[in-house]
Structures are given as C-alpha cells and as structure tokens.
N, CA, C and O atoms as CSV, one atom per row, in Angstrom:
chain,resi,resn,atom,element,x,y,z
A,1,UNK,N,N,14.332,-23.448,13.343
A,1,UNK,CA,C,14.847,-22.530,14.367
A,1,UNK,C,C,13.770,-22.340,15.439
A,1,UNK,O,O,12.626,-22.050,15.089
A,2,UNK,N,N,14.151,-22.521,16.991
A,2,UNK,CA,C,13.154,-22.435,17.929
A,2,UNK,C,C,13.031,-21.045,18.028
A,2,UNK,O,O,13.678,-20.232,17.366
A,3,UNK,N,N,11.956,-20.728,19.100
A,3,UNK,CA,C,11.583,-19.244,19.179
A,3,UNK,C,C,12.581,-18.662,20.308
A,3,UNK,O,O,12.814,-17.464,20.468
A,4,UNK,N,N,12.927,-19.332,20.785
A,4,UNK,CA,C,14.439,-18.572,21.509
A,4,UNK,C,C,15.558,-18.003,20.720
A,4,UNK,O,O,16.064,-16.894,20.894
A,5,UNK,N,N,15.896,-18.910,19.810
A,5,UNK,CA,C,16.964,-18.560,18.810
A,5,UNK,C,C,16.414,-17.544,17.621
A,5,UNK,O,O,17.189,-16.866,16.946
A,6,UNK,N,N,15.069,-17.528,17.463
A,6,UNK,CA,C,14.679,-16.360,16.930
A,6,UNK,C,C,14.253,-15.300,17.519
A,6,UNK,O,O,13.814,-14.399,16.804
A,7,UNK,N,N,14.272,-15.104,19.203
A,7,UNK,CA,C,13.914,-14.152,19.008
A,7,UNK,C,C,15.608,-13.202,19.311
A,7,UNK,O,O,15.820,-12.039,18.968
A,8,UNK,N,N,16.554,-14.092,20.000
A,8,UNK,CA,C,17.852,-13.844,20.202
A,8,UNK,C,C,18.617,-13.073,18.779
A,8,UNK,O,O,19.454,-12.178,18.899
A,9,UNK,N,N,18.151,-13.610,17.465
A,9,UNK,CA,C,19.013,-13.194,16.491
A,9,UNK,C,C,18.056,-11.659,16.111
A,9,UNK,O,O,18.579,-10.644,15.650
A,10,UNK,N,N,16.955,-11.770,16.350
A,10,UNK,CA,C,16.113,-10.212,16.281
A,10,UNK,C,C,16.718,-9.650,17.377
A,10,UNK,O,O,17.399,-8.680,17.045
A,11,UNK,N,N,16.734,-9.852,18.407
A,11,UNK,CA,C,17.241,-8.847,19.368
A,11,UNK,C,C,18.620,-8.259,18.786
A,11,UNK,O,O,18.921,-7.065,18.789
A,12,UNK,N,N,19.630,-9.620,18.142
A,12,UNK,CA,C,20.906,-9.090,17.846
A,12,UNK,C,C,20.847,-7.601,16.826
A,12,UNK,O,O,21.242,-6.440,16.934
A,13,UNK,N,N,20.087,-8.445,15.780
A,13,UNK,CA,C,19.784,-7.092,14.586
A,13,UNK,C,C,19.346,-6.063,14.872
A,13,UNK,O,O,19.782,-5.032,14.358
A,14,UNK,N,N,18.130,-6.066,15.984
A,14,UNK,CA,C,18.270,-4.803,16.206
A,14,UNK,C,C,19.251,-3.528,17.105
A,14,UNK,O,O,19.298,-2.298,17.093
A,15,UNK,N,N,19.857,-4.488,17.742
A,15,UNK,CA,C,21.034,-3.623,18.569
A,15,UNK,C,C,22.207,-3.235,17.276
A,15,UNK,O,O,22.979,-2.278,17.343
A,16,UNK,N,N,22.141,-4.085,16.265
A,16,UNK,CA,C,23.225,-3.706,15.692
A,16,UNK,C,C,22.596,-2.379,14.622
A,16,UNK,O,O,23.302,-1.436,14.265
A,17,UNK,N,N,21.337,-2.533,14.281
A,17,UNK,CA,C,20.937,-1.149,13.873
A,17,UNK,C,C,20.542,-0.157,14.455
A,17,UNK,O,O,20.235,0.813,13.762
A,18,UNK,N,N,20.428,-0.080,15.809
A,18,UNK,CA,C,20.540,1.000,16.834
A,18,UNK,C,C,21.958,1.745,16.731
A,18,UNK,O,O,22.170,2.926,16.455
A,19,UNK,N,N,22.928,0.653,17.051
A,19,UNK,CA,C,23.724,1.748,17.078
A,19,UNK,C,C,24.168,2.672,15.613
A,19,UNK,O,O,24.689,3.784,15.699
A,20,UNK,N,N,23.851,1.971,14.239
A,20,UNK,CA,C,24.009,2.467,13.166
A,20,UNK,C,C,23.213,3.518,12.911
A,20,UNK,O,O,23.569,4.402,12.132
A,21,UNK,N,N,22.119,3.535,13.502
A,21,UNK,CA,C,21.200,4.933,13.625
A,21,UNK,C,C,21.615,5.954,14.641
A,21,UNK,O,O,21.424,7.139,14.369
A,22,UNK,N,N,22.231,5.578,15.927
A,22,UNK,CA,C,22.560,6.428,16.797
A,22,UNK,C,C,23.291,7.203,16.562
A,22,UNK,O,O,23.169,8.414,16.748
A,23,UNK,N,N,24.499,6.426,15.950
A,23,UNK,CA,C,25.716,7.258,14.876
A,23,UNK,C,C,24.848,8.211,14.013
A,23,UNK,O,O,25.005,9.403,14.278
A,24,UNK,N,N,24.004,7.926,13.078
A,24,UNK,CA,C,23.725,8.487,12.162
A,24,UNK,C,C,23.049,9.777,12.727
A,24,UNK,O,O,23.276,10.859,12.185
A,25,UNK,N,N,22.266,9.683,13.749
A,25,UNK,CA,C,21.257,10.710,14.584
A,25,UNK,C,C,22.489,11.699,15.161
A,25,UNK,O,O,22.191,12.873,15.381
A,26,UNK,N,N,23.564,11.349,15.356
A,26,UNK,CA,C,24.657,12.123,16.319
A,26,UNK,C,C,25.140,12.755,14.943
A,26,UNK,O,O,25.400,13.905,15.296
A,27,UNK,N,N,25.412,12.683,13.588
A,27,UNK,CA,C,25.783,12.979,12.807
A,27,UNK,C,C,24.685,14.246,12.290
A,27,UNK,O,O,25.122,15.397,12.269
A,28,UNK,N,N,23.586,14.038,11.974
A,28,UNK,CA,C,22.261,14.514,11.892
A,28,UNK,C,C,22.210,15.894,12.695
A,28,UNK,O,O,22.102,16.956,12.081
A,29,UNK,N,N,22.301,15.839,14.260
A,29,UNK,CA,C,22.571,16.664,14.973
A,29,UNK,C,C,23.973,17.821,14.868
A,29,UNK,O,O,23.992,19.031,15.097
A,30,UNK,N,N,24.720,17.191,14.572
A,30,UNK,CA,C,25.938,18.159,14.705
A,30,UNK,C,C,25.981,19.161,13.703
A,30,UNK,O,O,26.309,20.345,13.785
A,31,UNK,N,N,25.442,18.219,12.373
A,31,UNK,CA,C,24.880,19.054,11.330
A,31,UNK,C,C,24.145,20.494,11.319
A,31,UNK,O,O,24.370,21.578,10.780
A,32,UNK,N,N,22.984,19.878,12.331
A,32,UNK,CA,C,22.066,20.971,12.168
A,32,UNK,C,C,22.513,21.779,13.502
A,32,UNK,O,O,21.907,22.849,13.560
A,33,UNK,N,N,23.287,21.601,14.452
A,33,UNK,CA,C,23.835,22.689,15.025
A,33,UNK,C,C,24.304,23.371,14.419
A,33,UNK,O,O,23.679,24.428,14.335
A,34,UNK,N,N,25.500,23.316,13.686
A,34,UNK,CA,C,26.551,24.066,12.828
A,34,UNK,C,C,25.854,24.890,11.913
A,34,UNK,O,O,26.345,25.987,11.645
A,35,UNK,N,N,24.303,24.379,11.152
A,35,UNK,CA,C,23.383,25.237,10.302
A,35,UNK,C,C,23.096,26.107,11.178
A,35,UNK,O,O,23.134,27.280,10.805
A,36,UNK,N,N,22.714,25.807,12.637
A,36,UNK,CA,C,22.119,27.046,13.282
A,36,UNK,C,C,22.973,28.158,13.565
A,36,UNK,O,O,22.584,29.314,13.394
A,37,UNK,N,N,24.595,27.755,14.166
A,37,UNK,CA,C,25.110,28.399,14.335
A,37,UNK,C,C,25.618,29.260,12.945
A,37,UNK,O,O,25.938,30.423,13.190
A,38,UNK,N,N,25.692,28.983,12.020
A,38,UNK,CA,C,25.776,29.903,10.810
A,38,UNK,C,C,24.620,30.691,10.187
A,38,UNK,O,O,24.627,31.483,9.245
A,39,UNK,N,N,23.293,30.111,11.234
A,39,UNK,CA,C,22.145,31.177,10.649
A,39,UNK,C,C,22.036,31.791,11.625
A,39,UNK,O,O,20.962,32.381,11.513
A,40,UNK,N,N,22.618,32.113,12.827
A,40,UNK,CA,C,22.709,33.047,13.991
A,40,UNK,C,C,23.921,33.839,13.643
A,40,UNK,O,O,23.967,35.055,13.827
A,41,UNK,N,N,24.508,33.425,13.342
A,41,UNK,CA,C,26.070,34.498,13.064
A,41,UNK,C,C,25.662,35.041,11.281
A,41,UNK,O,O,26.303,35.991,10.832
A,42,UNK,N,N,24.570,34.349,10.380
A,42,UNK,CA,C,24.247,35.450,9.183
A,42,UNK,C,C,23.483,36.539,10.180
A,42,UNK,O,O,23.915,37.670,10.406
A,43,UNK,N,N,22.401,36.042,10.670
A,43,UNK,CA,C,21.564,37.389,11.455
A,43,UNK,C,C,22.155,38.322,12.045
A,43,UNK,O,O,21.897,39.526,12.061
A,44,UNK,N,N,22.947,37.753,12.528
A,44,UNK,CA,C,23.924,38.637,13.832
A,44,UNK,C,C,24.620,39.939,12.888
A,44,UNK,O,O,24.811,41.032,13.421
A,45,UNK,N,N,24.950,39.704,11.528
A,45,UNK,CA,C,26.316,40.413,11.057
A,45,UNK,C,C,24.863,41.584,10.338
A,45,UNK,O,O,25.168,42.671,9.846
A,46,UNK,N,N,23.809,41.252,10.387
A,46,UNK,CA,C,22.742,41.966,9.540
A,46,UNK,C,C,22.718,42.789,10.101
A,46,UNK,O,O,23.378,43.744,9.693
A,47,UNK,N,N,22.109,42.902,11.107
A,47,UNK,CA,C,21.467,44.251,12.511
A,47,UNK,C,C,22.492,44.968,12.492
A,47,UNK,O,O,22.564,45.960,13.219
C-alpha cells in the first residue's frame, strides 16, 4: 500500500470516529444538562 492510500484510509477512520464521538459528546452533554437542571430545581425547592 502506497503512502497516499495510507494516508487516505487514516483520514477515512478518523472521520468516521469523529463523528461517533461527536454523537457520543452531544449525548454526554445533554446528560449533564438535565443533571444540572435537576440540581438547580433540588436547591431551588430547599430555600
């Protein structure tokens, strides 16, 4: 395999695990919004 065609199939892999992380990071996030917003609305009901 020449170094064009290797570096073409690395470039591929990594775009295809970008977006599998991006997903995962957007998932990650929504998460820990929803924690915050339920540890602002426990505080809130305290006071």
């Amino acid at each position: 395999m020449d170094e064009i065609t290797r570096l073409e199939k690395l470039l591929e892999i990594s775009r295809k695990l970008k977006e599998r992380f991006a997903r995962r990071e957007a998932y990650y996030l929504r998460l820990l919004k929803q924690a915050k917003m339920r540890e602002v609305k426990r505080s809130g009901s305290q006071s």
